[in-house]
C-alpha positions as CSV (number, residue, x, y, z in Angstrom):
1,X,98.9,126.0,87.9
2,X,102.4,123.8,87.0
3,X,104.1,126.5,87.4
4,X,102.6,128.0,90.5
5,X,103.7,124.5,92.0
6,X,107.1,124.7,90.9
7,X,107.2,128.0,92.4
8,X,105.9,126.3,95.7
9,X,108.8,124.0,96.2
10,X,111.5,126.3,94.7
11,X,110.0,128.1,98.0
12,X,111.0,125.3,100.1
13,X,114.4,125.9,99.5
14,X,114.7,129.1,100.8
15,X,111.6,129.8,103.5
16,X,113.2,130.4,106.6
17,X,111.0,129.0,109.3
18,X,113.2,125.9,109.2
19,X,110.0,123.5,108.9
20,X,111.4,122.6,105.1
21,X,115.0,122.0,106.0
22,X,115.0,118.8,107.9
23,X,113.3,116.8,104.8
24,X,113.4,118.9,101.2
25,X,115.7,118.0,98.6
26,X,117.8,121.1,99.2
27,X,118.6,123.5,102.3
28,X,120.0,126.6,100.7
29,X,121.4,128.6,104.0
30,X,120.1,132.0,102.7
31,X,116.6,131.9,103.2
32,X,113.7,134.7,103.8
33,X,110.7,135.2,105.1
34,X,108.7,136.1,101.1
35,X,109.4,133.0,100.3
36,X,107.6,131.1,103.4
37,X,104.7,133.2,102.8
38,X,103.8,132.7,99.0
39,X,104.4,129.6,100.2
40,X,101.5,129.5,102.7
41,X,99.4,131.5,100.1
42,X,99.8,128.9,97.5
43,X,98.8,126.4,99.8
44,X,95.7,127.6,100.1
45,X,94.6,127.1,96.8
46,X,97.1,125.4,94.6
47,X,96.3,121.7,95.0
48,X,92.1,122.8,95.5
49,X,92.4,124.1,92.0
50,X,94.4,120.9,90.5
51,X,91.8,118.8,92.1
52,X,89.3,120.8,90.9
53,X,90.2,121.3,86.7
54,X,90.7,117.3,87.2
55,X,87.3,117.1,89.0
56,X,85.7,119.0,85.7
57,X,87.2,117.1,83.1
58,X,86.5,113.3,84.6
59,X,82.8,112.9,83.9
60,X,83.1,113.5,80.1
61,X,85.9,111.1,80.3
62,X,83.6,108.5,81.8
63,X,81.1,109.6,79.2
64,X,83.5,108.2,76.4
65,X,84.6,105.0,77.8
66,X,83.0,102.0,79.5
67,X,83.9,101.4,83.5
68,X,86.3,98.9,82.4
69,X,88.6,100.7,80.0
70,X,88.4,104.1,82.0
71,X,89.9,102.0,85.1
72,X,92.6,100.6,82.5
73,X,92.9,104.2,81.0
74,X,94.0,106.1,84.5
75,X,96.0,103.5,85.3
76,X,98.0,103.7,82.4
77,X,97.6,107.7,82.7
78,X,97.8,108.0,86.8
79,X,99.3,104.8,88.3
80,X,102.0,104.0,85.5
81,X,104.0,106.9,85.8
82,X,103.6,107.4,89.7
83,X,105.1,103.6,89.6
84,X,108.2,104.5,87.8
85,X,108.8,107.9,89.3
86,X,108.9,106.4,92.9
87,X,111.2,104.1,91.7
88,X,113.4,106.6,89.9
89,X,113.0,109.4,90.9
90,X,112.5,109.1,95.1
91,X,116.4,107.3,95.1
92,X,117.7,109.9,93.0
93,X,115.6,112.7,95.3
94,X,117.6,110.7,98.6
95,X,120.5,111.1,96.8
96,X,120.7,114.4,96.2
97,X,119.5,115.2,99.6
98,X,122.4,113.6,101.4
99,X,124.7,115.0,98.5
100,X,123.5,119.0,99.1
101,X,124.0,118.2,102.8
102,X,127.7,116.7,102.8
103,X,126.4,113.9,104.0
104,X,127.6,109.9,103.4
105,X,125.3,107.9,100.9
106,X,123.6,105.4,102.7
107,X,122.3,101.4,101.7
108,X,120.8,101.3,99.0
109,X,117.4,100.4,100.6
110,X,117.0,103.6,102.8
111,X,116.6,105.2,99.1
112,X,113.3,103.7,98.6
113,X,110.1,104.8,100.5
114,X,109.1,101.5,101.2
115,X,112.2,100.8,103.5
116,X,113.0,104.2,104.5
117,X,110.3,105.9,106.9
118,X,110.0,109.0,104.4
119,X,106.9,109.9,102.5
120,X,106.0,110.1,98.3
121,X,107.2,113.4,98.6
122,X,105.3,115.5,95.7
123,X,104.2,112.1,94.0
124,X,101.7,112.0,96.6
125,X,99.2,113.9,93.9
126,X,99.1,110.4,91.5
127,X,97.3,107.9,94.1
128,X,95.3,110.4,95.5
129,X,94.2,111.4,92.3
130,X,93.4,107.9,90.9
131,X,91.7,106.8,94.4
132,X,89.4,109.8,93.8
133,X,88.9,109.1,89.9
134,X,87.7,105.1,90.8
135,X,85.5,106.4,93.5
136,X,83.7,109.0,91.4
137,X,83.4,106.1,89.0
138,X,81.3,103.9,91.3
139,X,79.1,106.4,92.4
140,X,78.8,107.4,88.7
141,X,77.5,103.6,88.1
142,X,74.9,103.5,91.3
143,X,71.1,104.1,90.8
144,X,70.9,107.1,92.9
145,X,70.8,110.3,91.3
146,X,72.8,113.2,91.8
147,X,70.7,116.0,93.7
148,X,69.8,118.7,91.8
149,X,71.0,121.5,93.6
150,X,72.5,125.1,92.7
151,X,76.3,125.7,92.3
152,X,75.1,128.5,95.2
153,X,73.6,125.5,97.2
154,X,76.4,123.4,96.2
155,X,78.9,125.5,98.0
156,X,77.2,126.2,101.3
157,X,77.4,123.0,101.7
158,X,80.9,122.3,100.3
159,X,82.1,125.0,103.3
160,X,79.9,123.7,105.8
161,X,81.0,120.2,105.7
162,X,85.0,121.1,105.0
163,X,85.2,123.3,108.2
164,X,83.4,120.9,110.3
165,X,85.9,118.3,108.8
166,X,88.9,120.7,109.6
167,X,87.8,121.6,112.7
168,X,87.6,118.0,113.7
169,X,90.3,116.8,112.8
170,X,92.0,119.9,114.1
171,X,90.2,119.6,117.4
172,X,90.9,116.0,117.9
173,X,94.8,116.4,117.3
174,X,94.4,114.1,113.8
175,X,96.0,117.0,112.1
176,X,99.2,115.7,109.9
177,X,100.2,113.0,106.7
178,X,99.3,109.7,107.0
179,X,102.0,107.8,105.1
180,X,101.9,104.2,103.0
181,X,103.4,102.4,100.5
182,X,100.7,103.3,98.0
183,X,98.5,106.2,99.5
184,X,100.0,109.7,101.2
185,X,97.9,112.3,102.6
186,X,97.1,115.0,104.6
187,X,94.3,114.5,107.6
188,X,92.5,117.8,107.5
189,X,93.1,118.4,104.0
190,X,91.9,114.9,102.2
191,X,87.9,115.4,102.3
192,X,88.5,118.7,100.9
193,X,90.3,117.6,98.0
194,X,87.7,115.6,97.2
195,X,84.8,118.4,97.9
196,X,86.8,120.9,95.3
197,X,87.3,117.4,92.5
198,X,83.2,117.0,93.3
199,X,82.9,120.7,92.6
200,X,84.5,120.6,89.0
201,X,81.9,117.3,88.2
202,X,79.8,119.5,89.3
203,X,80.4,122.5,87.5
204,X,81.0,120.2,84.4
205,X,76.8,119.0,85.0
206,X,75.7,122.2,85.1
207,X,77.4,123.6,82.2
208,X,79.4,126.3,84.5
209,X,81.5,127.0,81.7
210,X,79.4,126.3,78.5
211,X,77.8,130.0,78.6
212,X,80.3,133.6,78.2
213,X,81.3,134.8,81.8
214,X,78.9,136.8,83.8
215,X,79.8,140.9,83.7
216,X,83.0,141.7,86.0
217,X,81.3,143.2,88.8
218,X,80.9,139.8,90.8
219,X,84.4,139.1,89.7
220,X,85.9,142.4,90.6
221,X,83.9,142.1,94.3
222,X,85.9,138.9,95.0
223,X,89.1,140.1,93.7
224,X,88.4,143.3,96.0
225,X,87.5,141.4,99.5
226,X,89.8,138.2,99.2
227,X,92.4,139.6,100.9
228,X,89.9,139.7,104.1
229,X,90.1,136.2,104.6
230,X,93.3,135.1,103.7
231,X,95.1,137.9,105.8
232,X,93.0,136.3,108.9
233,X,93.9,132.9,108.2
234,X,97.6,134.0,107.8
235,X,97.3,136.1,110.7
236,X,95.9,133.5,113.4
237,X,97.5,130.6,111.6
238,X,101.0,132.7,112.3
239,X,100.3,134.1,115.7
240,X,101.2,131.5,118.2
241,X,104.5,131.0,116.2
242,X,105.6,134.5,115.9
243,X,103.5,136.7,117.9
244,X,103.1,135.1,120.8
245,X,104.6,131.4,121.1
246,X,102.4,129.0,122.9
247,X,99.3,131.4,123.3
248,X,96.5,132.0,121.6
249,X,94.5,135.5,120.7
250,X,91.1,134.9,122.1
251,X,90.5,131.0,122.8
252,X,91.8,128.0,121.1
253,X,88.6,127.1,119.4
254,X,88.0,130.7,118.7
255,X,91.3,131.2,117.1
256,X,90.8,127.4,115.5
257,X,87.3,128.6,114.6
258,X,88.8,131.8,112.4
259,X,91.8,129.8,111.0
260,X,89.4,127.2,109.2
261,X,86.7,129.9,108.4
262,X,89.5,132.0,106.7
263,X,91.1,129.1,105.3
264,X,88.0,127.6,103.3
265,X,86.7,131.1,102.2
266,X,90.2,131.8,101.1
267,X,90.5,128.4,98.7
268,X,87.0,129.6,97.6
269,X,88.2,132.8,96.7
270,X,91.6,132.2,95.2
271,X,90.4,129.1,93.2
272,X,87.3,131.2,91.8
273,X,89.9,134.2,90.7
274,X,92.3,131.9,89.2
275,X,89.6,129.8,87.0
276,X,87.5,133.2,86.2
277,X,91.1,135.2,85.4
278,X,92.1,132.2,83.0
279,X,88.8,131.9,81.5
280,X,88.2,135.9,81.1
281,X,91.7,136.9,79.7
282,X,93.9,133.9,78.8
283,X,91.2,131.8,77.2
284,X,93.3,131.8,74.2
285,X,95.0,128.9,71.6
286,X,98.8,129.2,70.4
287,X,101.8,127.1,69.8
288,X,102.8,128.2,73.8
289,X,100.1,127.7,75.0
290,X,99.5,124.1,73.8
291,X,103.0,123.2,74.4
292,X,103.1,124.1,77.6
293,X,99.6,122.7,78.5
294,X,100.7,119.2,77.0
295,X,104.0,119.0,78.7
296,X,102.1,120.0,82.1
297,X,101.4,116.7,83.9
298,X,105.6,115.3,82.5
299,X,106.7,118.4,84.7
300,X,104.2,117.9,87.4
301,X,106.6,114.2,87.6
302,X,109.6,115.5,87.2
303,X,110.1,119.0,88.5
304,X,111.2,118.3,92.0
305,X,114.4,116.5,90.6
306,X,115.3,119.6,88.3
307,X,114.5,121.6,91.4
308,X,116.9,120.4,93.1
309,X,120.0,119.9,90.5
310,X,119.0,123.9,90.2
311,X,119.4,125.0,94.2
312,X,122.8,122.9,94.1
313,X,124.1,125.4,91.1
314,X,122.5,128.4,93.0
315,X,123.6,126.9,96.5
316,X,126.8,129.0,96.7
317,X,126.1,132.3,94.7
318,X,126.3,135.6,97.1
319,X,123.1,136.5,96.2
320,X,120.1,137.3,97.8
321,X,118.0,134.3,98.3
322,X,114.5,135.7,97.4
323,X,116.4,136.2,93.5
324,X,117.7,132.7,93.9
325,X,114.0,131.7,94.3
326,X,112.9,133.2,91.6
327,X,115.5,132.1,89.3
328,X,115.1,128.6,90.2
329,X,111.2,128.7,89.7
330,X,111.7,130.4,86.0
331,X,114.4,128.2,85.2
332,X,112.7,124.7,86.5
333,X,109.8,125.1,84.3
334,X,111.6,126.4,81.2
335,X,114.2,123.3,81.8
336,X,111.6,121.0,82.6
337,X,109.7,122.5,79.2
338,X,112.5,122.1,76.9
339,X,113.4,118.3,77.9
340,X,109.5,117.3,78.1
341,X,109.7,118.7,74.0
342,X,112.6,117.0,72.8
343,X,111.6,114.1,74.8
344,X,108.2,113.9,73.3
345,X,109.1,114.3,69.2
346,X,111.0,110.8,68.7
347,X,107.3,109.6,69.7
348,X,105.2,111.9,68.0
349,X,106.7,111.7,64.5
């Protein structure tokens, strides 16, 4: 999943609807249109499925430690880092953006998101993330019970009350990041965050993963029909851009109606495949594997920086920018892997 969102923001470099260029670290001027739309696939599902593995793990967590040192724990885990790396690495991020542009430095306070109307960028994860971890934790110390419902019933309800959410904020033009010194988010996309972090606690109470994996055929049915719903998201999310600017395919709410449809059934889908593919075929040990799972969240902080130290090496090749893309992803998280190592045995021996 690290590296899926590496791959997302080496994307950002060279997608060439333009969106990206007026605020990502880099603006390569080679772009292409593959790039822009594994971007808009990973979107569907890449930040559905962090939430969710960090949804799964956090009740056993609470399990082993009393309210008080669990809050004292994320903090350390969540907050600490996020405090530095806004700190650190948003001014160098600032830098390097004017730099890759050929444009002046500026005061020293415009590098710093709390004087400069600019966002968290990618750091936006860590708040959000701990906000969701300290509410789970109160309603983990109420009196009222959990409702004992399937994972079936669980997710009917899940899509009902995320479209309805989407919808509204969609219909009501709330659509868009809301932006603070602490807390970064996006409108439409918040609640569901926290449905899909629910859904892992969930999972994790009903022992989702304790028995072997159910025979492929359900497994091989949602690999097979997936595409349905994200190629009609894509489609009507695309079509007033591209097809026909400004108008709409059958009505707004209609065409709003079957972007949020496909877009929900879509995170279902591609969250489910990822989890059961892992589970089914990768559900293996290894020195790789646990390197790579234990230097995960240090590249989740830092990738973004390396990202864009990358594109300015690769900014004036002659060659073609989907390659660039690729190179950058591969050579981000293999960077960012080899310094999170060394960086880590002084401490560990």
């Amino acid at each position: 999943m690290i590296f899926l969102v590496v791959l997302y923001h080496a994307g950002g470099v060279y997608e060439s609807s333009g969106i990206w260029s007026a605020f990502w670290i880099v603006d390569d001027p080679l772009t292409n249109h593959i790039s822009g739309m594994i971007l808009l696939v990973l979107d569907i599902f890449m930040m559905p499925a962090l939430f969710f593995i960090s949804g799964y793990f956090t009740p056993s967590s609470i399990g082993r430690k009393r309210g008080k040192e669990f809050i004292l724990n994320r903090a350390r885990r969540i907050l600490l880092p996020w405090f530095i790396a806004v700190f650190t690495l948003i001014p160098l991020y600032r830098s390097i953006f004017l730099f890759s542009r050929n444009l002046p430095q500026e005061n020293w306070q415009l590098y710093f998101h709390l004087y400069h109307p600019n966002s968290q960028n990618w750091l936006w994860f860590l708040p959000v993330l701990f906000t969701f971890n300290m509410i789970f934790l109160l309603i983990s110390k109420t009196d009222l019970s959990m409702p004992d419902i399937s994972l079936k019933h669980t997710l009917f309800g899940m899509f009902a009350l995320g479209f309805i959410y989407s919808f509204a904020m969609d219909l009501t033009g709330l659509r868009g990041w809301t932006l603070t010194p602490v807390l970064d988010f996006q409108n439409e996309r918040i609640l569901i965050y926290f449905l899909f972090f629910l859904l892992g606690a969930r999972c994790f109470h009903l022992k989702v993963f304790d028995t072997p994996p159910d025979p492929k055929k359900q497994y091989m049915a949602i690999c097979l029909v997936s595409w349905i719903p994200i190629s009609a998201y894509l489609f009507f999310l695309l079509f007033p851009f591209i097809f026909s600017p400004g108008n709409v395919l059958f009505s707004k709410n209609m065409d709003r109606t079957i972007v949020w449809a496909g877009f929900h059934l879509s995170a279902f889908c591609l969250v489910y495949i990822m989890v059961e593919t892992f589970r089914r075929y990768v559900n293996t040990g290894g020195m790789v594997w646990t390197v790579l799972n234990r230097n995960s969240y240090s590249i989740y902080i830092i990738h973004v920086i390396l990202i864009g130290l990358g594109a300015l090496l690769l900014l004036n090749l002659p060659i073609p920018s989907f390659l660039k893309h690729m190179i950058l992803a591969v050579s981000t998280f293999l960077t960012g892997n080899v310094m999170v190592s060394l960086c880590r045995k002084p401490w560990t021996r």
